[in-house]
N, C-alpha and C positions, 0 to 999 in steps of 0.2 A: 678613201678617195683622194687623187692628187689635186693640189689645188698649182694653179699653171699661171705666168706669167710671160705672153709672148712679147716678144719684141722685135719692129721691123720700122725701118723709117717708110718704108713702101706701102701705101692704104691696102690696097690691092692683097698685094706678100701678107698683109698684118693681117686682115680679115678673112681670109681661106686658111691660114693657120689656124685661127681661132674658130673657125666650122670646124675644122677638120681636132678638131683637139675636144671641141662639146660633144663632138658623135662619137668618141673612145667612150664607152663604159668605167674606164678607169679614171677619166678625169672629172672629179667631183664637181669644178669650177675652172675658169680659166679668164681671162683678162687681159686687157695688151695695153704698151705703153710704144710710143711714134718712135722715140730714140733712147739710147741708154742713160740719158743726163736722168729724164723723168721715170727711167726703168729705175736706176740707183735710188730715188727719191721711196720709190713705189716699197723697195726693198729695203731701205730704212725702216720704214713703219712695221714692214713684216718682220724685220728684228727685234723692234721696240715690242712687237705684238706679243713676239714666243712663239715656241713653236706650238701651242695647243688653243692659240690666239686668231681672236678672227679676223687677224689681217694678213695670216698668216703666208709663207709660199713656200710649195715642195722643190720646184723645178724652173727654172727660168727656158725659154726656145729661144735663141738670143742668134739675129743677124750678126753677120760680123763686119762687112762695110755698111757704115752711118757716118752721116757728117757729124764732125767732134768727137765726141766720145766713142770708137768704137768697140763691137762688140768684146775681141781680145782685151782692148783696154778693162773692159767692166768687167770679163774674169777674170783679168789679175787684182782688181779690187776686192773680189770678192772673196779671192784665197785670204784675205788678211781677216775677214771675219769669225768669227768662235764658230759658229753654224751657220755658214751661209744657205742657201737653197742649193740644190744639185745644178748642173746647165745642159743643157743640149744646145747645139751651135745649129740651126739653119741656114743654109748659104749657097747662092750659085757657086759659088769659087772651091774647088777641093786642094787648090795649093798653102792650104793652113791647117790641114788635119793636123800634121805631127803637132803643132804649138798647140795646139784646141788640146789635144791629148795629155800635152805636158802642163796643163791646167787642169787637170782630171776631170776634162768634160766626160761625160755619161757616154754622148756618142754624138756624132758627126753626119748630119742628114744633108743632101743635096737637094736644092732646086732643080727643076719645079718638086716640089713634095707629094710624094704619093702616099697613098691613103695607109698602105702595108708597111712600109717604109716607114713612116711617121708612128703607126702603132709598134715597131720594135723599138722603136725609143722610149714609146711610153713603157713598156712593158719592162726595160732596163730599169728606167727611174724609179717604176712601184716595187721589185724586187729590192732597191737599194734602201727605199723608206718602209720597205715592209707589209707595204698594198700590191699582196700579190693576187688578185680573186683566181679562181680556177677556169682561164682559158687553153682551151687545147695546143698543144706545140706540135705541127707538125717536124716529124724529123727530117733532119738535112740530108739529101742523094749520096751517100760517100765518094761516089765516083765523079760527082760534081763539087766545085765550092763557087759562091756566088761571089761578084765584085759589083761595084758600081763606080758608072761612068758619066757623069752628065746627067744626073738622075735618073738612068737607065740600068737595070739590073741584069747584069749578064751571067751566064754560067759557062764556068773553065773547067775543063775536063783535068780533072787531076794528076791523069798518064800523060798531059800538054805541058805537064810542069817540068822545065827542066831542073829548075834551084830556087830556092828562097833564102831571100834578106833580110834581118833581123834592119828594124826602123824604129827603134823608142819601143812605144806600145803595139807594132803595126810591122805586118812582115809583107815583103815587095816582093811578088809570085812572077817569076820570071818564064816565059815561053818564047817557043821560035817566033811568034808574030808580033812579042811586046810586053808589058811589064803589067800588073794590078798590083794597089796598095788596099788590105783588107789588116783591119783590127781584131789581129792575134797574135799573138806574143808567140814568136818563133819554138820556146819549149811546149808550147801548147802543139804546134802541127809536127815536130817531132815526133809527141808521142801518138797523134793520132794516126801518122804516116809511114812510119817504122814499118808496118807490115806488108807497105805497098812501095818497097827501096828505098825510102829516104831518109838518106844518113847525115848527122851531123860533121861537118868537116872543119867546122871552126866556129867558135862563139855568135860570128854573127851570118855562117851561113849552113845551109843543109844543101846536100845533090840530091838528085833521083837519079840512083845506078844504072838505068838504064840507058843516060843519058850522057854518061860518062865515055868521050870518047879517047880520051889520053890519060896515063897516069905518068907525070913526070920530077923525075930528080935533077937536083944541079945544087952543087954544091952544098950540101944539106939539108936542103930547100925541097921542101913536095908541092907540088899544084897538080889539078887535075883539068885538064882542059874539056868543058860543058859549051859543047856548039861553038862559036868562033870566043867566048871568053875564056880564058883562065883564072883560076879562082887558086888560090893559098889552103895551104891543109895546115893547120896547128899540128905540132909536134904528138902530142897525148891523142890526135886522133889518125894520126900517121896508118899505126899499123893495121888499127882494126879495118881502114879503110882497104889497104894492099891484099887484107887475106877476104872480104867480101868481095871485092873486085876479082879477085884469082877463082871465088867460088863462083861466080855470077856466069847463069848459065848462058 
């Protein structure tokens, strides 16, 4: 069972995280601390404790605006530890995912927090310490993939995609009507997307061929022009791209 450490300067924020964390099955215990000064203090002890220790903590759920100390600051404190606990960031604001990510937070929930939403974080965090019980997964629509916006979970049709951008840990799903940032590693929807046109055309981007309405040279230079962008083609993916486009029906 995990044992959980929320943290929100907000009473409110603080204590509906904490319902919502004692009604997971997976959460043994859970606890909250107002700001990160008395979160760090909290997590001292659960070091001093060990990790098979009864002050122990799996996972911190960690605001990231607080006066003083904030949330980001207290994961960067926490990479300098021998074993620190895992973090999950809670936050109205989604403009800090990529730095949350480059602190190997677990995963990036948004405000207001919903109940399913909050349970796939738990479910990251017990797989990563090893508390995995046997809850059912359902699987993902392949012809959908989910984003979230405002703590709002929307579903993008996959054939809406024209190109993806590789972003750190996080690939920017690009469509005619606007962009989604979703935590998956660009070689990861490569491979899952291969079947449904989508080719890599350079380190940090993929097209969907269908979607390709120019293939252009200029002076040794290839770009393929995807709706009104232009996007660069690496040299090593030049060709295979020229003879899928020639074969594309």
């Amino acid at each position: 069972m995990l044992r959980a450490l929320a943290v929100d300067d907000e009473r409110p924020s603080l204590e509906e995280l904490l319902y919502l964390l004692n009604a997971d099955p997976r959460i043994g215990s859970a606890e909250g601390a107002g700001d990160a000064t008395e979160a760090l203090r909290r997590i001292n002890r659960a070091l001093q404790s060990g990790p098979g220790g009864p002050e122990a903590i799996d996972v911190v759920f960690l605001d990231i605006h607080m006066p003083g100390l904030d949330g980001l600051d207290l994961a960067r404190l926490l990479t300098g530890f021998a074993q620190p606990p895992l973090v999950v960031f809670v936050t109205a604001h989604e403009d800090f995912a990529v730095q949350a990510f480059d602190l190997k937070a677990v995963d990036y929930v948004l405000k207001p927090v919903r109940k399913e939403r909050l349970a796939e974080a738990v479910r990251r965090a017990a797989e990563l310490t090893g508390n995995t019980p046997r809850i059912p997964v359902h699987e993902p629509d392949p012809d959908q993939i989910p984003v979230e916006l405002g703590g709002v979970t929307r579903f993008v049709a996959v054939d809406d995609i024209t190109h993806v951008e590789a972003q750190g840990d996080y690939a920017r799903l690009h469509t005619d009507r606007g962009s989604h940032l979703v935590r998956i590693p660009l070689s990861t929807l490569e491979e899952r997307w291969r079947s449904r046109g989508f080719v890599r055309i350079h380190r940090r981007h993929l097209v969907a061929l269908r979607h390709v309405g120019e293939l252009r040279l200029d002076a040794g230079t290839v770009s393929v022009l995807v709706g009104a962008e232009e996007l660069q083609v690496s040299r090593r993916h030049a060709r295979e791209l020229r003879d899928l486009l020639m074969r594309r029906p």
